[in-house]
N, C-alpha and C positions, 0 to 999 in steps of 0.2 A: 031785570038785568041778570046774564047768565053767572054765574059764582065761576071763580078761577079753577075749580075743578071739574064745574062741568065744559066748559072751555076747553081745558085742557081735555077731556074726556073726549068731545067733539073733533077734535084738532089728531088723536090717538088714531079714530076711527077713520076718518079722512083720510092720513096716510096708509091706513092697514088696506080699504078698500086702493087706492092707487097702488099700492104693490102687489094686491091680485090683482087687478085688469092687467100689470103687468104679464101677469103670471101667464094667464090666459093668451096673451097676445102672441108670447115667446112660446107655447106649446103650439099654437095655429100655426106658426113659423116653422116649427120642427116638425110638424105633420105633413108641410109640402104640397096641400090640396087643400078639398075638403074635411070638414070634420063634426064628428058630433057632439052632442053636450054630454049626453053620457063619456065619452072621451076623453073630455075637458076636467069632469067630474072625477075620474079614474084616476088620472094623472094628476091632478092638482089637489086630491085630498079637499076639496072645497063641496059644500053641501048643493045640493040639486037649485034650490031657491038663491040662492048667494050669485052663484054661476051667472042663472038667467036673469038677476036683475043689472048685475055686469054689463054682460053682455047688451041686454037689450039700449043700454045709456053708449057702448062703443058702433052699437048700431049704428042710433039716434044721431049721432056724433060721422059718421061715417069714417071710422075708423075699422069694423068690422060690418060684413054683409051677411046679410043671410039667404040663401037658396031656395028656389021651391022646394028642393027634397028638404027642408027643413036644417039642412047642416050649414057649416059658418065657415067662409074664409076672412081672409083680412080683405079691409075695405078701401077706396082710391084715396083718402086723405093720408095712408101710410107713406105713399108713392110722395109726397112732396118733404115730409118729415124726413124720409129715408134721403131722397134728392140736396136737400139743406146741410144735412149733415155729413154727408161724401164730399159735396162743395166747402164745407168749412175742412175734414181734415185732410183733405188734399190739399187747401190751403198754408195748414199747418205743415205738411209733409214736404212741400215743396224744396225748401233749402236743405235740407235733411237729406231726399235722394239727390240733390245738385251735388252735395258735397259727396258722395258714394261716388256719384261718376265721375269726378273731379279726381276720386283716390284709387277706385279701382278700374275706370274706365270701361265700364259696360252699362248696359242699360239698368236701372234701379224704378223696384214698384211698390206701392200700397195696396196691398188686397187684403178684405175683410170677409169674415163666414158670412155666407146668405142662405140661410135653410142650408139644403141637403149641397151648395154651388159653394166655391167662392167665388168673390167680384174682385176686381183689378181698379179702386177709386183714385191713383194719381199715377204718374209716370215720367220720370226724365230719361230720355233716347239716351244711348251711348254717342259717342260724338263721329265713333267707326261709321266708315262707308256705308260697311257688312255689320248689319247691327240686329238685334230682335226688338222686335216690337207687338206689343198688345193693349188690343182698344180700351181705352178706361171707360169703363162698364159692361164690359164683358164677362160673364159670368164661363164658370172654367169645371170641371171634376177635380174633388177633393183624392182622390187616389193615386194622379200621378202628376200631380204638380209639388215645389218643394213647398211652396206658401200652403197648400193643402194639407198637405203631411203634416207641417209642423204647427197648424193650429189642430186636427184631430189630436194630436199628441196631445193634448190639452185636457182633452174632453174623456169623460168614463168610458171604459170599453164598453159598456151596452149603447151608450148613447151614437160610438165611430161604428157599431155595428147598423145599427139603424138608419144613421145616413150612409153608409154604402150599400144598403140594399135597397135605399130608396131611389138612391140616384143610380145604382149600377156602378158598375167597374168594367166602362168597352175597352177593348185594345186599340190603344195608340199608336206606338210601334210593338218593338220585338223584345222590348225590354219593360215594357207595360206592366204592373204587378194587378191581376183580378181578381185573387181570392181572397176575401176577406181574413181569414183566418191569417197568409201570407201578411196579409197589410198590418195586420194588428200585431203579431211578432214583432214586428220592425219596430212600432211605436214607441214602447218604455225605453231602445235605445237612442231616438228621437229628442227624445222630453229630458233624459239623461244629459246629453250632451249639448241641447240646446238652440239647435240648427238640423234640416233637415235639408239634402240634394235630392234636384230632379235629374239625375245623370240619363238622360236622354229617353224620360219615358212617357212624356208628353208629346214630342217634337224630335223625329230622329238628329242627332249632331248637335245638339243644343242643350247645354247644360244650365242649373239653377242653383241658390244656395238661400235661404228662406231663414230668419231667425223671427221670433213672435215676438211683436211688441210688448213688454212687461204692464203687469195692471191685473194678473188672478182671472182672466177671462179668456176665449177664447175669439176675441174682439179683432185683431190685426194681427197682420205681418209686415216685414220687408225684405224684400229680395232683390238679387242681378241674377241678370240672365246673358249668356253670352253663347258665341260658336262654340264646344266643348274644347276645339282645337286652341282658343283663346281663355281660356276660363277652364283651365286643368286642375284633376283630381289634388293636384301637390300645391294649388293656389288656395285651397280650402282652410286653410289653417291663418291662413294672412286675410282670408276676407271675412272670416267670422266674428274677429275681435270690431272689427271696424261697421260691419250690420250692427252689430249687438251697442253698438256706442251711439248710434244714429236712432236707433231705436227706442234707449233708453231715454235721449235728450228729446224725442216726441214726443216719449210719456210724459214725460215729467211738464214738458208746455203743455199738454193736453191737464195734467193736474192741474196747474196752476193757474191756467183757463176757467177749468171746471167749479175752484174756490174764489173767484172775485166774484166781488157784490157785483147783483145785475141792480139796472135802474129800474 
């Protein structure tokens, strides 16, 4: 019979190995492709043998693949884990953006970082004619969108540097920002204040206003999107307190969620 400390000792190690496989899986992700073990090893400070017995169990597991050229992406059992979980907080999101367009009367969205993209996982139309709209699971550039912006604001500047050179910075329109160095200026006043605008440089005429779900990650956002002509510079001040409130009351279900006993 094992003695309570080695128990506990076994139970220590089990968790420490599931928070690398983390580790590992969340670098494959921000690599955007393929990748090596050497790589994996650079970055995660983890020894050459630790890595590859990892790995070879998220293989096994088909959580990760490996390549003939020997490198590793993520594997198809991600796709359903990922699938589940957009399906539960869009669930959660749902009343949350009802009441955004109930007060501010534009369309209101959930989009989360995806590697180097973000994705758009829930959505209530504005009830206008003239409305905007975007497909939930559409994957978007983090450069000039305002949900973009304001989860890089989040993140280290080596790291918003890395994913804009991975994904590029095309021109949208005429008011598009592509230089990295430009985009990263902006940031700290971003993160500062709280809220970031897409004032027409994803979509000419079409304005955004994007605050990040609270939680210490760079996990969500919520935004409306409207005509610029309807959703003006001077309305910014009136629809930040009212994002930032809707935001917080999904964290906080999203918490509360998170600490019930499961069966």
């Amino acid at each position: 019979m094992a003695t309570g400390a080695a128990a506990a000792g076994g139970a220590a190690e089990g968790v420490q190995s599931l928070e690398r496989a983390f580790v590992l899986l969340e670098l494959m992700a921000d690599a955007g492709g393929e990748v090596a073990i050497s790589r994996l090893a650079a970055e995660s400070g983890l020894a050459l043998s630790t890595i590859h017995r990892l790995v070879r169990t998220l293989v096994a597991r088909g959580y990760v693949r490996q390549l003939p050229s020997r490198r590793y992406v993520l594997g198809p059992r991600l796709i359903h884990l990922g699938e589940s979980s957009s399906r539960m907080l869009a669930t959660w999101a749902q009343p949350h953006l009802s009441w955004l367009v109930d007060e501010i009367g534009e369309t209101a969205n959930l989009a989360m970082l995806d590697g180097d993209r973000v994705v758009y996982v829930a959505q209530v139309p504005s009830r206008h004619s003239m409305r905007m709209f975007t497909e939930v699971g559409r994957r978007v550039h983090l450069h000039c969108t305002g949900v973009g912006k304001v989860l890089l604001a989040q993140l280290p500047a080596d790291q918003v540097r890395r994913l804009l050179v991975q994904a590029g910075m095309p021109v949208r329109t005429e008011r598009t920002v592509t230089d990295p160095d430009e985009l990263l200026a902006q940031l700290p006043s971003v993160a500062e204040r709280g809220y970031a605008v897409d004032d027409g440089e994803q979509e000419a005429g079409v304005r955004c206003v994007a605050v990040p779900v609270p939680g210490g990650s760079a996990a969500g956002a919520i935004s409306v999107s409207g005509p610029a002509g309807r959703l003006g510079m001077d309305a910014v001040s009136r629809v930040v307190p009212l994002l930032q409130s809707a935001a917080a009351a999904l964290a906080a279900e999203l918490r509360q969620d998170a600490g019930r006993p499961r069966a």
